[in-house]
N, C-alpha and C positions, 0 to 999 in steps of 0.2 A: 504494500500500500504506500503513495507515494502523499507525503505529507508537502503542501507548502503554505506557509504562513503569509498572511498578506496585510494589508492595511486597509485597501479601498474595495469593492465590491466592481469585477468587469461591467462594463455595458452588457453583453451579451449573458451573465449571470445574472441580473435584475430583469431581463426579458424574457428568460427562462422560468424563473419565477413568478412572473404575471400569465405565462400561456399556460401554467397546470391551473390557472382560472380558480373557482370557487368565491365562497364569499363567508369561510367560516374563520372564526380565530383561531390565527397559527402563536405558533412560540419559535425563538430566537434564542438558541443556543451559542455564546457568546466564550469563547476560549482565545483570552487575552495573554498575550506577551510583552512587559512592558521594558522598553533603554532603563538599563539604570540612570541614567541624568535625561531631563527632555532636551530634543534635538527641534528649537523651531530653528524657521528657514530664516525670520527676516528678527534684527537685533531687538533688543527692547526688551523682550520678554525674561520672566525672572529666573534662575535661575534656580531649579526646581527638578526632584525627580521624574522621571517618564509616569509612573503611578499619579503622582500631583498633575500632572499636566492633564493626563487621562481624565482622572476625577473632575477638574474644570468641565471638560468635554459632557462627563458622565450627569451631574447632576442636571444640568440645565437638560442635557437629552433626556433624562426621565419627565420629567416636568413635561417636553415637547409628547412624549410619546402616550402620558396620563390625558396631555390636554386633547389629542387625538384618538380617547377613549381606552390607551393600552394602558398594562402596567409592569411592573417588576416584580415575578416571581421569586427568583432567588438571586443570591450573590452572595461569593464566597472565594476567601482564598484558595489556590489548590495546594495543597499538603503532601502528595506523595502517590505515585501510580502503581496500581495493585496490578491490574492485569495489561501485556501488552507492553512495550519498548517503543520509547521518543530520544531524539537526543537533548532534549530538553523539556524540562514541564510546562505548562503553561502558568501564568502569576493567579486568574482568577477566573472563575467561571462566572458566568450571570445569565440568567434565563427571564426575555423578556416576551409579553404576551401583544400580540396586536390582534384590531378586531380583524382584517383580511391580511392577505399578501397586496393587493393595491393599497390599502391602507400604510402599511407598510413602507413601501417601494414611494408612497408622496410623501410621509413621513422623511424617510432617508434621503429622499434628494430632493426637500424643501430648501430654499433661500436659509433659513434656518441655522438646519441643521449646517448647509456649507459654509457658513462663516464662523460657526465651534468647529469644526473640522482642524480649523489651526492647532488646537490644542489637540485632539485625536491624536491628529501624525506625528506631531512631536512626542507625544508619548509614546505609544505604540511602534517595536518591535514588528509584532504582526498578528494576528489573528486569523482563527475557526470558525465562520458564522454560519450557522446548520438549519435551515428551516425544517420546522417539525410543526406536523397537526398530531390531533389524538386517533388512538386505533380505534 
């Protein structure tokens, strides 16, 4: 299994996920890796770990994703991998609920959401984002 960690979400992966269609609430499995120090691009900003930077990103995105009818299921550090081999762990999981995948998908690529995005990528290493519904 070929693992790659990323930052932003392809075009053609956010279009993937609007043509399985439906209109029920998914979840957003969130497998985060954070720089240890954040890496922005343009100067000013404080000098701050990738987690801190993240968290910027993170609260005001919940807020976005509540006020857009979702919410935050869980969130937690990851601690230790029982089954299965990575070359490294991920810093935190978090599972977030939206009411659809278009919901979603205008959430994530609101005006918004792109202007906290500075703080994302400077945090963020890379990430796992897994869409899931229930069985």
């Amino acid at each position: 299994m070929k693992v790659e960690n990323a930052v932003l979400p392809r075009g053609d992966q956010l279009q993937n996920l609007l043509a399985l269609g439906g209109d029920e609430p998914i979840v957003m499995l969130n497998l985060l890796k954070f720089h240890d120090r954040a890496r922005y691009e343009e100067p000013g900003h404080p000098d701050i770990s990738g987690r801190e930077a993240y968290m910027l990103y993170g609260q005001a995105m919940k807020a976005l994703v509540e006020a857009g009818g979702g919410k935050m299921r869980f969130n937690a550090r990851v601690d230790a991998l029982v089954i299965g081999e990575v070359e490294e762990l991920w810093d935190v999981a978090a599972i977030m609920e939206y009411p659809s995948r278009a919901a979603f998908v205008a959430i994530a690529t609101s005006p918004e959401v792109q202007a906290l995005g500075v703080h994302r990528k400077a945090g963020l290493a890379g990430q796992l984002l897994i869409q899931c519904t229930g069985l």
